[in-house]
N, C-alpha and C positions, 0 to 999 in steps of 0.2 A: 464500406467494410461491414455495415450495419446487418445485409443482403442475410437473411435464413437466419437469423437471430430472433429466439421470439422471448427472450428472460432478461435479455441487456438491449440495449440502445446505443449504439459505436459512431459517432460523429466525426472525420476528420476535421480540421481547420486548420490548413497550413502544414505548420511542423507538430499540431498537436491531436491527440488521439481526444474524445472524450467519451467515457463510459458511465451508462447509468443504468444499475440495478434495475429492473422494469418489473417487478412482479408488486404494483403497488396495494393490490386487492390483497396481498398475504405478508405487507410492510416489509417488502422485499425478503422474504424468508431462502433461505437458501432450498434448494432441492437439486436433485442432479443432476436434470438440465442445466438448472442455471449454474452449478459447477461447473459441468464440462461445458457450457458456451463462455462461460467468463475465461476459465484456462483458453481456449481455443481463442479467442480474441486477444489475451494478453500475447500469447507464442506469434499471430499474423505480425500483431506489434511492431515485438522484437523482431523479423524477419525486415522489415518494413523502412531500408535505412532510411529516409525522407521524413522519418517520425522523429521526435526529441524528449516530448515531454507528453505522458500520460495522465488523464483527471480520473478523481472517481467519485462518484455522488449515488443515492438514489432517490426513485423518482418517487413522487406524491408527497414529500415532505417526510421522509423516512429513511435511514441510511440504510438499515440492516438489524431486522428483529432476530436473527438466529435460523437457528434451524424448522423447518418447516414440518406444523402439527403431522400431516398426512404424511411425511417421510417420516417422521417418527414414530408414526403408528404402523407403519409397513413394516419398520424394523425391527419389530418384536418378533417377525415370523421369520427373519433372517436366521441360514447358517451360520456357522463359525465362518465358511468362507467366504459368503457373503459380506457379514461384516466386517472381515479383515480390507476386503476389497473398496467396502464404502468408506470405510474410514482410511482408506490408503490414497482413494481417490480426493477426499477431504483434502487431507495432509497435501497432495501434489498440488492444490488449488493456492493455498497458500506458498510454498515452496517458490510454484512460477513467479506469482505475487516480487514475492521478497526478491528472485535473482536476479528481474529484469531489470534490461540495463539502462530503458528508461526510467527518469527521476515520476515516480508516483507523488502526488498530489491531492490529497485524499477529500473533500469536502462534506462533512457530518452536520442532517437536521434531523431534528426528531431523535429515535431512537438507534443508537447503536448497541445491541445485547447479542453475548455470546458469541457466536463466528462473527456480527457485526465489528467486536472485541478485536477481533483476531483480524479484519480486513484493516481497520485503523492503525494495526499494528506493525503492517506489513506495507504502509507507504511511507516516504521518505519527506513530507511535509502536511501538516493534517489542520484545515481551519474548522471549526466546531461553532455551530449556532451557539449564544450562550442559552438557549432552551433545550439543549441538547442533553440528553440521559443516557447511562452508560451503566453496562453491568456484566461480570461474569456470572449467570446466572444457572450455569449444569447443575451443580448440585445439591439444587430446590429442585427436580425431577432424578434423583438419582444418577446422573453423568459426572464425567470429568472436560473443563475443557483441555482434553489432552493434544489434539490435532493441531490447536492453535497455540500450545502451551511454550514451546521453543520459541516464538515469534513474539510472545506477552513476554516472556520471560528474558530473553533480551533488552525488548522496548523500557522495560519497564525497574529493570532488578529485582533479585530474591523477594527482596521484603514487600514490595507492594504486591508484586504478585502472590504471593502467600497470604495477604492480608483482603486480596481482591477475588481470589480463588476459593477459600475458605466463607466469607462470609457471606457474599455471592450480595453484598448490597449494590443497590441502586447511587449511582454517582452522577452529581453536575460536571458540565464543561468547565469550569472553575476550578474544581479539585483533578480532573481530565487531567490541565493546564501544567496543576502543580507537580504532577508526578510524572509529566514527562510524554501522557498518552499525544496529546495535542502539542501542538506549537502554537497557537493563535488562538483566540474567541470574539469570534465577528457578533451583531446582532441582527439579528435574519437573513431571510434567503438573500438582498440585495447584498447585505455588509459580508456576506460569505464569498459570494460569488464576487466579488469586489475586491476581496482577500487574495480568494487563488488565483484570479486574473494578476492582481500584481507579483505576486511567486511565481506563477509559472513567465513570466515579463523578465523576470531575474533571472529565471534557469536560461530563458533562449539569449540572455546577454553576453552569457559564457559560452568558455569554448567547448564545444562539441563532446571535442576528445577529452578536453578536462574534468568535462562529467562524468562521463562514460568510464573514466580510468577511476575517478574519486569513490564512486560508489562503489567499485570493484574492489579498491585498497579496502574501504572501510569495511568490507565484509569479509574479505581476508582479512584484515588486521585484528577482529574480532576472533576468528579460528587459528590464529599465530600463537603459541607462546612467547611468552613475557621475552625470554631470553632469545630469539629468533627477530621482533618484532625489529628490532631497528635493522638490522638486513634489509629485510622487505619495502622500511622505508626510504631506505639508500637507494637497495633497487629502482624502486618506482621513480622515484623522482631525476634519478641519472638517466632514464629511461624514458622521462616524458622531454628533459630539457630540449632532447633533441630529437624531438617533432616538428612536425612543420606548423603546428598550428602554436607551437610553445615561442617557438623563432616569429610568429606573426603576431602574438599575441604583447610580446615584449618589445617587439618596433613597433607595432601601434600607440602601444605607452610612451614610449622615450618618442614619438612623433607628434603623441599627443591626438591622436586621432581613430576612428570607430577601427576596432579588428573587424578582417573578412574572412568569416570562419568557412569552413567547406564542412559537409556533413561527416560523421565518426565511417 
């Protein structure tokens, strides 16, 4: 999968994809190649039923510095449709991100700053070096992080995010931890890598289709009104009981013995 990628690194193993940021010369800074090759690898993904669970890390000891100097200095010559365009294409990078319907696994060393922000935000379990530093940092350069601001703004609620957006300080995995950015704090690359080995170990113990429907509810149930929400919950679950893999997964139990899942 890896094949004409020159900004990410795409590992198969098994049922699991792994992706790594590869621009270590620029601490992985985003640029538009590397948008559009990270979209185009996340979408193969998802096309890819044999796949289950997606990692993401990057390389040289550095998750994701943000936006890249030389893109940013290109963008001052930008039109208006220009930048509607880069910043549309941004947005879509994260959007893939957050819909896919593999469970993301996010692995944080070094620095995560600004869209770093925003990839952390947009995986569904995230282990963080405890030397790891974090920051919303647009606006010490006059930006907003707006492209990633639905996705922080979620992960996160109102108030931190208003508190993280605003001051634009520099944060530990420790306080990452406490407000919800991370789930976990390893310490270094082994005790990381250690980490999502046994998370992504957990996701392939489940069923397939259980994932696959879970993540899907929780993102609809997030876009439901209050007053619709239990519909949807009724729905879903009348709706999974009688699957094949709900009926294997519950004789396995009452048999006392491993379920044999088939892929989603």
């Amino acid at each position: 999968m890896s094949i004409g990628y020159k900004t990410i690194k795409a590992e198969t193993r098994g049922e699991v994809l792994s992706i790594r940021l590869y621009r270590p010369q620029v601490r992985n800074a985003f640029n538009p190649e590397l948008i559009r090759e990270l979209k185009e690898a996340v979408r193969a993904a998802e096309a890819d039923k044999s796949l289950r669970v997606l990692t993401l890390r990057g390389e040289g000891g550095t998750f994701c510095s943000g936006g890249d100097l030389n893109w940013m200095k290109e963008s001052l010559a930008f039109s208006d449709r220009e930048n509607y365009e880069d910043a549309e294409n941004l947005y879509g990078l994260f959007e893939a991100l957050d819909q896919c319907r593999l469970p993301i696994v996010g692995a944080v060393d070094g620095f995560a700053l600004g869209g770093g922000v925003g990839l952390v935000s947009v995986c569904d379990y995230v282990v963080a070096d405890a030397a790891a530093v974090f920051s919303l940092s647009e606006v010490r350069v006059g930006l907003v992080p707006a492209c990633i601001g639905p996705f922080v703004l979620r992960k996160l609620g109102e108030s931190q995010a208003r508190a993280l957006f605003l001051s634009s300080e520099r944060f530990t995995a420790e306080r990452a931890l406490r407000i919800g950015l991370v789930h976990e704090v390893a310490e270094g690359f082994h005790g990381v890598t250690a980490a999502v080995d046994r998370v992504v170990g957990s996701i392939l113990a489940g069923s397939p289709n259980a994932i696959h429907v879970a993540k899907a509810f929780l993102r609809s149930l997030t876009r439901t009104a209050p007053g619709s929400q239990g519909a949807l919950a009724v729905r879903t679950l009348a709706e999974i009981r009688v699957s094949g893999e709900a009926q294997e997964g519950l004789r396995a139990f009452l048999e006392k013995r491993p379920p044999k899942w088939k892929s989603p």
